[in-house]
C-alpha positions in Angstrom: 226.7 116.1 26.4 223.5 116.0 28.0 221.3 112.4 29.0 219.6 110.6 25.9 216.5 112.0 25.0 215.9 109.5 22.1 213.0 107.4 20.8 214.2 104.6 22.9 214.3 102.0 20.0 216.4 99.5 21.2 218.5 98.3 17.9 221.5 96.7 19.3 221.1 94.1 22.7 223.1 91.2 24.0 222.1 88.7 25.9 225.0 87.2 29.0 227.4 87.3 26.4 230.6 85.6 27.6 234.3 85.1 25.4 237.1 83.5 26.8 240.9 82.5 25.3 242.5 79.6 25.6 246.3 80.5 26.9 249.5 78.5 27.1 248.6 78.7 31.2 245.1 78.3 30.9 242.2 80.1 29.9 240.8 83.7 30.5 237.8 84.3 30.7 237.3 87.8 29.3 234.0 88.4 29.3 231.1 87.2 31.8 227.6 87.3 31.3 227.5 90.9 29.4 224.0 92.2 28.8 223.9 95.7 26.9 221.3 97.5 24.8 222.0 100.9 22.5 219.6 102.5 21.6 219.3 104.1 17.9 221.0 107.3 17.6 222.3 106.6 21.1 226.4 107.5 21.7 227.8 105.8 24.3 231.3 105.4 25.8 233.1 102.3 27.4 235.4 102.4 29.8 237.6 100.5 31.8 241.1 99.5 32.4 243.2 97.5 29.6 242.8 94.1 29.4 239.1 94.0 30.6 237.8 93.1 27.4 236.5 95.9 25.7 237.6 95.2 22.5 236.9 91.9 23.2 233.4 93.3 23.5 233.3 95.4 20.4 234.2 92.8 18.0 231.2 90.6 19.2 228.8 93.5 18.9 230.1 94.2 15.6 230.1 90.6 14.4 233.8 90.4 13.9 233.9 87.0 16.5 231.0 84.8 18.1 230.5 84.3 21.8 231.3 81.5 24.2 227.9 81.8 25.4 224.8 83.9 25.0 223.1 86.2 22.1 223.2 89.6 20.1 220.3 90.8 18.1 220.5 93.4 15.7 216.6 94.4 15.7 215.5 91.1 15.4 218.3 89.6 13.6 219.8 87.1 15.9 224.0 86.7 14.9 223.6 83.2 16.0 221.4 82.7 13.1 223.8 84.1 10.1 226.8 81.9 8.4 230.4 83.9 7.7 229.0 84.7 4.8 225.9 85.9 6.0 227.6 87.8 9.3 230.2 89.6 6.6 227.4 90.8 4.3 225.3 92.2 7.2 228.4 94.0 8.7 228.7 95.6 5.2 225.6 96.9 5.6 224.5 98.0 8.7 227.8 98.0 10.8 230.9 100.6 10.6 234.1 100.7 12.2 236.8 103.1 13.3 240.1 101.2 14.8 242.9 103.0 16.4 245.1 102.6 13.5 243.2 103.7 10.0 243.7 100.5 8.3 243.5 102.6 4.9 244.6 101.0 1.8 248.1 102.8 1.0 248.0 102.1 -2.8 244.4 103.8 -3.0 243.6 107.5 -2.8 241.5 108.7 -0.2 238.4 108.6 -2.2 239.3 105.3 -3.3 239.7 103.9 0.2 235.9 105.1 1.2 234.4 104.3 -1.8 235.7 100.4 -1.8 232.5 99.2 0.4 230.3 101.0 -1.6 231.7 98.6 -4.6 232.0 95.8 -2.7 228.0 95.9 -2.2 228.1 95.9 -6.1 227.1 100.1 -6.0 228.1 101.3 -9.4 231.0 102.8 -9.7 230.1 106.4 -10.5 227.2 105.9 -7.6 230.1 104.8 -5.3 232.2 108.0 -6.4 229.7 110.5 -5.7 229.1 109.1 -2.0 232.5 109.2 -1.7 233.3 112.8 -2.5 229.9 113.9 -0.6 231.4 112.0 3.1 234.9 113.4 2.5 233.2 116.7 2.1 231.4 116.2 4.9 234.9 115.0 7.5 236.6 118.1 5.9 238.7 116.4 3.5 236.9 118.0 0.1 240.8 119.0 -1.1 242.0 115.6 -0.1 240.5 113.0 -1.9 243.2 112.2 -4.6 246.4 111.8 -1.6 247.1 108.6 -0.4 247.4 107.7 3.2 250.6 108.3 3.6 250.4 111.8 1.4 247.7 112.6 4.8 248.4 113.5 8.8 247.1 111.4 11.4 244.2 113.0 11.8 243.1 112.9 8.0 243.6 109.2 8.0 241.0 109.0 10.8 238.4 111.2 9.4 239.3 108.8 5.7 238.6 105.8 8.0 235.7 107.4 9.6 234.2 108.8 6.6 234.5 104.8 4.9 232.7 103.4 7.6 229.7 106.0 7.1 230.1 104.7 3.5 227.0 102.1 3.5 225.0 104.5 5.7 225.0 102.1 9.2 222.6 101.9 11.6 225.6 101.6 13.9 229.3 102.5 13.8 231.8 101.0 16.4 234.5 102.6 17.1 238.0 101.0 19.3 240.0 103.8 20.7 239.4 106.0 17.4 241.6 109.2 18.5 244.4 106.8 20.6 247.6 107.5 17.9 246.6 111.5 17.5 247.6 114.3 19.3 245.9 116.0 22.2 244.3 118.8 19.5 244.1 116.2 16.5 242.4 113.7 18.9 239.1 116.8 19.9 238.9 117.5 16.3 238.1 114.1 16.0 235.9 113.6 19.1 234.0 117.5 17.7 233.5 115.4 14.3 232.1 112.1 15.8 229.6 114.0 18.0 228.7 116.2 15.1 227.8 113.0 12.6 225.5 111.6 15.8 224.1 115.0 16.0 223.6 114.9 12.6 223.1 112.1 11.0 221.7 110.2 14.0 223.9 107.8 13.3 224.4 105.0 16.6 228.0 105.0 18.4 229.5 102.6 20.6 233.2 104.2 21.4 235.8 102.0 23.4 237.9 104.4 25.0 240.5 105.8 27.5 239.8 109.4 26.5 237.8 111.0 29.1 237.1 114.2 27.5 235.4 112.0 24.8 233.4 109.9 27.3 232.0 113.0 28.5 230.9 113.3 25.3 228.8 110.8 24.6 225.5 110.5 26.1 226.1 107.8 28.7 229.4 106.2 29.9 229.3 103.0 30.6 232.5 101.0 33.0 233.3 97.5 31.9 234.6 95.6 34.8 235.7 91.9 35.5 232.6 89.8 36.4 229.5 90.2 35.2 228.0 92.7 33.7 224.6 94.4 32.9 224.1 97.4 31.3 221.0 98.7 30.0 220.1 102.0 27.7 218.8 104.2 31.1 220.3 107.8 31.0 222.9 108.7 32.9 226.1 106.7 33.7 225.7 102.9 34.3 228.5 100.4 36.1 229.0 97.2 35.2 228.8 95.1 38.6 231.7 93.1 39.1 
């Protein structure tokens, strides 16, 4: 895909983020002073080798853990400044995520499974159903929303998770290794479908990945590497400095 040739609105920055583990030999220290901005409608890609702390990294973005040290803003909402309670409601609403593994519901159809944040938000439910049917439409699952997960292939569970975190309409949608359990052609039907919904729906990615194909997707790749890091929202590829 070609540089970013966005607004520039800046809607996602952290601020020498570092996250560390305490280990029955000591602790790691994962990540070290991370700065990072996205801008809106941005894709990017993160590499680097296991263990660096990638997902490390997309769960503090995504407000799934707190930092060791240091600051994320969303806009101007500071996650420092918002209880659990206040963190899992503003997830709900302006964050989405894509995991390797689906983490769909297996008693719940497909249409069920997206439309469960929609509820949870208190939409009604006929409000909820309609979303639903429109974003399964939309991932190319129209003739698939009464199977359950397991009634699906790999791929469909991945465009049912993908299509459920578009549910609430983010600002952002995180994504951890989203096409890592498909197949080599399952995995660019996928990668085809995420760079569409950017296109599209200028909906933000941040995609932690080992795929390259799909890194050369995005609009800038970004390389996570032990030590501190600092990567801005210039185009082109930026390196983390170790």
């Amino acid at each position: 895909m070609s540089n970013w040739q966005g607004d520039g609105e800046v809607i996602l920055r952290s601020s020498d983020l570092h996250r560390g583990f305490d280990t029955p030999k000591g602790r790691i220290n994962v990540l070290q002073g991370i700065d990072l901005e996205l801008a809106r409608g941005e894709m990017i890609a993160i590499l680097g080798a296991s263990g660096v702390g990638k997902t490390t990294l997309l769960h503090l973005l995504g407000g799934l853990d707190r930092p060791d040290q240091g600051e994320i803003y969303f806009r101007d909402t500071a996650y420092s400044g918002l209880s659990e309670a206040a963190m899992a409601s503003f997830r709900n609403r302006h964050v989405g995520f894509v995991f390797q593994f689906h983490y769909l519901l297996a008693e719940f159809t497909a249409l069920e499974n997206v439309m469960m944040p929609l509820l949870i938000a208190g939409k009604s439910a006929d409000e909820a159903q309609r979303r639903a049917e429109l974003l399964l439409c939309d991932v190319g699952l129209k003739d698939r929303t009464g199977h359950r997960p397991a009634e699906l292939s790999g791929g469909e569970q991945q465009r049912v998770a993908v299509a459920r975190a578009l549910a609430m309409e983010p600002e952002l949608v995180i994504a951890d290794e989203p096409s890592g359990n498909l197949d080599t052609e399952t995995g660019n039907e996928l990668h085809k479908l995420l760079v569409d919904l950017n296109r599209n729906r200028q909906t933000t990615f941040l995609i932690a990945t080992h795929n390259r194909p799909l890194a050369e997707m995005a609009h800038r790749v970004v390389t996570l590497k032990n030590g501190p890091n600092r990567i801005g929202h210039n185009s082109g590829e930026s390196v983390g400095l170790s």
